[in-house]
N, C-alpha and C positions, 0 to 999 in steps of 0.2 A: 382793643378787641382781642378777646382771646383764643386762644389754637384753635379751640372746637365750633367756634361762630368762623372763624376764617376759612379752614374746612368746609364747612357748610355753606358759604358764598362761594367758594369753588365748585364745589358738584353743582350749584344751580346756576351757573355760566357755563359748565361744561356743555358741548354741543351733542347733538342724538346719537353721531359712531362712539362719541366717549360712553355714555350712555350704554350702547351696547356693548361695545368692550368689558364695560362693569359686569353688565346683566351675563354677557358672555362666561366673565370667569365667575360668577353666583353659578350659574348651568354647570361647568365644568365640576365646583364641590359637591354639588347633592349628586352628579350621577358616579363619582367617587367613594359618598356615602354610599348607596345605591351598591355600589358593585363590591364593596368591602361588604355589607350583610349579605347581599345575596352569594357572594362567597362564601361566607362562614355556614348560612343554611344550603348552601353545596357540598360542605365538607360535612357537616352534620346530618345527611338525610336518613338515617336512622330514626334520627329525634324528628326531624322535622313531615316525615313520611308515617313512620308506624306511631307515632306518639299522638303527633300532630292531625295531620289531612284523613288520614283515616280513620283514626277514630271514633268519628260517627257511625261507620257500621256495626259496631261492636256495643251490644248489649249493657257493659260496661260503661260505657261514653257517660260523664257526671250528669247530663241533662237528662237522658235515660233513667238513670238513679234519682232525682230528684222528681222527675212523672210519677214513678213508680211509689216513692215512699208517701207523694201526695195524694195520689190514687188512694191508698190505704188509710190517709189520715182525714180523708172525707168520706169512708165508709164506700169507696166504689169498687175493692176488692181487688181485683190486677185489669181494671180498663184501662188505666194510664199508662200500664206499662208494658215495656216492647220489648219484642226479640231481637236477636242479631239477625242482621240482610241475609236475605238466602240467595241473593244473587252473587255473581260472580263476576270484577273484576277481570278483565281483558284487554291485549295487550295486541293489537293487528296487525302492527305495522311496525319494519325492522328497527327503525328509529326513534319508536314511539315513547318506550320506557327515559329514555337518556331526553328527548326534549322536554317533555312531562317533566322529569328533571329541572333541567334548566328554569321551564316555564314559574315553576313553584318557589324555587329559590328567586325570581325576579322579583314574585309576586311578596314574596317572605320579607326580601330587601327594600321593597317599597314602603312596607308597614312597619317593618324596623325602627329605617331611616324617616319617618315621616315627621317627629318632633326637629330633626337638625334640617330637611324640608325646609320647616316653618320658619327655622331660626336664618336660614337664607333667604326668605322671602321677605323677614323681617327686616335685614339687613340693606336689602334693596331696595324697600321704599322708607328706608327712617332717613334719608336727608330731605325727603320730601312732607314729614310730618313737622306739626312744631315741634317744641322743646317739652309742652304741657304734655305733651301727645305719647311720647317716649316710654314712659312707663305703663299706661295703658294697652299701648302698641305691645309694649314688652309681654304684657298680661296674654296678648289675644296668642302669642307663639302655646303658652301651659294650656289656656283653655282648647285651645283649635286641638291644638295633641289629644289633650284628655278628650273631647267631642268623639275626634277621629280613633282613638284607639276602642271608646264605649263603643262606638258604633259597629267598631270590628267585635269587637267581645260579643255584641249583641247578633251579630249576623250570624258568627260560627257557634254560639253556645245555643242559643233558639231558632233561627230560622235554618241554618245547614242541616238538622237535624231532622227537626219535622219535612221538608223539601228532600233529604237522603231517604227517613221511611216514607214517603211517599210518593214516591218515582221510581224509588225501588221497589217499591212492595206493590205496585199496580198493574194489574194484569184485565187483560180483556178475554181469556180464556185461561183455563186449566192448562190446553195444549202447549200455551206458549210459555215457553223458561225467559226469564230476564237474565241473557248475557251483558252486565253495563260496558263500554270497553275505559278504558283508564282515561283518555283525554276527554272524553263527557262528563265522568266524573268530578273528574278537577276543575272543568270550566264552570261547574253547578255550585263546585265549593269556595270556588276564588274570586269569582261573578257575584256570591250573594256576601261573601264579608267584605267586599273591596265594595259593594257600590254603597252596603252599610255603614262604611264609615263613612264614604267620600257623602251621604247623604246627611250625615249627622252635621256637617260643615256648616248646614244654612244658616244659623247663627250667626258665622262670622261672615257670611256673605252679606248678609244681609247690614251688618255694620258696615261694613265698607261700603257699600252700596247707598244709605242711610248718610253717611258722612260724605259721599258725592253729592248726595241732594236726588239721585233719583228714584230713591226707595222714601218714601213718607209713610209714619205709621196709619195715617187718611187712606192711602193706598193699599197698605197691608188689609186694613179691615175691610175696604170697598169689595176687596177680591177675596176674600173667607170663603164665601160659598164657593167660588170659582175654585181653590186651593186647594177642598174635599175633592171634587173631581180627579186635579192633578195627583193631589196624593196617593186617590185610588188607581188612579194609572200605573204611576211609576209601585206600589205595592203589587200589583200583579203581575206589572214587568220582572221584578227580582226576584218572586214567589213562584213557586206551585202553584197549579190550578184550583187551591182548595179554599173556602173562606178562613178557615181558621190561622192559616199561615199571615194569608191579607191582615185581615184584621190586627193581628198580631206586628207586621210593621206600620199600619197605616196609623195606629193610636201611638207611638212616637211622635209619630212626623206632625201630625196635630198638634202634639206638645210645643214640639221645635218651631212651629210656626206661630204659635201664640208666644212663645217667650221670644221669639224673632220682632215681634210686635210691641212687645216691650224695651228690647233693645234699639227700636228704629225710634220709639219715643223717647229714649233717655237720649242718645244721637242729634236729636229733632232738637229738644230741650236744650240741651250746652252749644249747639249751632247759633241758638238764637241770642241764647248770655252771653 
């Protein structure tokens, strides 16, 4: 018997406090991770503030430029293209700047750290996969990463944007000025890229899910229709009031759930060879 099968009969006698001991020090690395990024985007909030979070006000912002150039390269003259927020940024309370702070660099540190996340979660249930399993397993730490950071890319490059001008820029009278203050802000910009990635996930849920036995791709498809509802929910839960924004996350998440469909049948498939 060799080292690495001996090992592996060891963890699967080990009783449930050994178990959490493990799981214990897994917890203890990622929020290490964790507090190492969001330290670094502490000490950098130059970059991570005027470069970063706020640059969707600013006229400038790439998604901006790329409306704008497409406006014109479909003959619509400047409809697609936007100004910088005329609102104003506010700060109300003595504490506010410095947690806002804090808050950003957590939020910074989490998306960072999310691929060495993965690599600890990986870590914690590979004595419980097989041998066949391992490099597949290994697969789903790059996939999960890339899923979760596209999702990130996609919440702040398209949805923070359209959701910034258009919360900022809505007014129900002339009389009234939009003062935003800084922690609305931030929870509008951290809320819609953090739930896009963490939504971008379903793929790998749904394999794990699929490989317990209680996801069937018979199930996936039974519930299709039922699916478009949820999608539509949780799209207006993370959007603006407008269709355009909707729309705009819910035709992902259709994706993801038709390729979720196919990964719960190729699952289905090797379960039964």
């Amino acid at each position: 018997m060799s080292l690495d099968q001996q090992f592996e009969e060891d963890e699967h006698k080990m009783s449930f406090l050994d178990h959490l001991e493990i799981l214990r020090w897994h917890l203890v690395r990622i929020v290490i991770a964790i507090f190492i990024c969001a330290a670094a985007a502490f000490i950098f909030k130059n970059i991570v503030f005027d470069i970063v979070v706020l640059a969707p006000v600013f006229d400038s912002f790439i998604t901006y430029q790329y409306f704008c150039k497409l406006s014109y390269f479909l003959s619509l003259g400047d409809k697609l293209c936007f100004d910088s927020m005329t609102f104003n940024l506010i700060n109300i309370n003595m504490a506010g700047q410095f947690t806002m702070h804090i808050i950003v660099s957590i939020f910074a540190g989490i998306i960072a750290a999310f691929p060495y996340i993965l690599f600890e979660v990986w870590r914690f249930i590979k004595p419980a996969l097989k041998k066949s399993e391992h490099n597949f397993a290994r697969g789903l730490v790059f996939w999960g990463s890339l899923l979760f950071l596209t999702g990130v890319g996609f919440g702040y490059y398209l949805i923070t944007p359209l959701s910034v001008q258009f919360l900022g820029g809505y007014t129900v009278s002339d009389l009234v000025q939009n003062q935003i203050s800084l922690s609305s802000y931030i929870s509008t910009v951290t809320t819609i890229t953090l739930s896009c990635g963490i939504i971008f996930q379903l793929p790998i849920v749904v394999y794990f899910l699929s490989k317990l036995g209680i996801v069937t791709p018979q199930l996936l498809k039974a519930y299709r229709k039922h699916s478009i509802i949820v999608v539509l929910i949780l799209a207006a839960v993370i959007t603006p009031p407008d269709i355009s924004s909707q729309v705009l996350v819910a035709m992902p998440l259709f994706v993801l759930y038709e390729i979720s469909i196919l990964i719960s049948k190729m699952v289905h498939k090797k379960n039964k060879s």
